[in-house]
N, C-alpha and C positions, 0 to 999 in steps of 0.2 A: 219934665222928669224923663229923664230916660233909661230903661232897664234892660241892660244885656243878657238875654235870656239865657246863653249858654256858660256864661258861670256863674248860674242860678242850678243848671240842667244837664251840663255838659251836651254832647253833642247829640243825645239823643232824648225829645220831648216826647214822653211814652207815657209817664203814668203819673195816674191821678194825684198822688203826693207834690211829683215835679210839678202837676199843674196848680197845686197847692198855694204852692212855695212862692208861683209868679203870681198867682191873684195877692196875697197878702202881701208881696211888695208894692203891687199899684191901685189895689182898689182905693186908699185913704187918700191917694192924689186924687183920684179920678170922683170920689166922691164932695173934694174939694172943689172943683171945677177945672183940676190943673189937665193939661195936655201931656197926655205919656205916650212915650217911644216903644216900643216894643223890639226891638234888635235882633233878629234871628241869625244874625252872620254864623257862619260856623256852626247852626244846628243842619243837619243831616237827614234827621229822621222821624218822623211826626206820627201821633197816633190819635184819636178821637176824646180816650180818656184823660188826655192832657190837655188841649182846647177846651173840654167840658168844664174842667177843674178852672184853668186858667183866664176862660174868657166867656165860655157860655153862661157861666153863672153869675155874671155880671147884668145879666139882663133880668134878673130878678130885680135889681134894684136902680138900674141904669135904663131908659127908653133909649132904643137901637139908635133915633137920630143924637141923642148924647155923645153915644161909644164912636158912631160916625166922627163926629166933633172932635172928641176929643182922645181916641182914641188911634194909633199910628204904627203900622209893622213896615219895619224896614229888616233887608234881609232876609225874606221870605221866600222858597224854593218854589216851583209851581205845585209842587207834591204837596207841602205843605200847607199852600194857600187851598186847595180843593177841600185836603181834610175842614181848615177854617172855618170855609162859606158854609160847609154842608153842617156843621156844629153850630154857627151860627142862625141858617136857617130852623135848625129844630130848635134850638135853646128859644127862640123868637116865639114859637108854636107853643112849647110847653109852658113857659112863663106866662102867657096871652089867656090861655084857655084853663082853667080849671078842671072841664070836663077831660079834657085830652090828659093834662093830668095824672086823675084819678083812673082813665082808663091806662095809662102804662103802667100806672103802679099796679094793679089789677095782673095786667099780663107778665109783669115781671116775678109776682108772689106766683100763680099759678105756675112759671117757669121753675120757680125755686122748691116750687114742690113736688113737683115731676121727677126732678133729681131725687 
């Protein structure tokens, strides 16, 4: 399968919704066993909230050597491969750990109460 993220997104992959939009087109391959494309051609501009949505939350359900497998970004700027890896390195961590977790959730409510 392959999904052209930019007329999913247009040229700019920012927020959570857009990262929405791309998980729900390819998690149902990807939990079939199929190989999906990911096509960043003509995306521009990448944010953290949009990888989270779109690809880190695949690791909830997905083990990293799967997404390795069967998972494929063509099109990728270098800007936007950093954001990637570092979304993908945490998504790894928080899915893995329970403790770690409940402790961001912890700092996150204290942050929200601060405000």
């Amino acid at each position: 399968m392959q999904c052209t993220v930019r007329e999913i997104v247009g040229e700019n992959a920012i927020t959570l919704d857009d990262g929405q939009g791309v998980y729900d087109q390819i998690e149902a391959a990807l939990s079939a066993g199929e190989v999906v494309e990911l096509d960043f051609s003509g995306v521009a501009v990448f944010a953290s909230p949009f990888f989270n949505a779109a690809i880190g939350q695949l690791l909830r359900d997905h083990s990293a050597g799967d997404l390795n497998r069967l998972l494929r970004t063509t099109g990728l700027n270098s800007a936007g491969y950093d954001v990637l890896r570092r979304v993908i390195e945490n998504a790894k961590r928080y899915y893995a750990s329970p403790d770690y977790r409940e402790a961001q959730g912890r700092v996150l409510r204290e942050l929200a109460e601060a405000d």
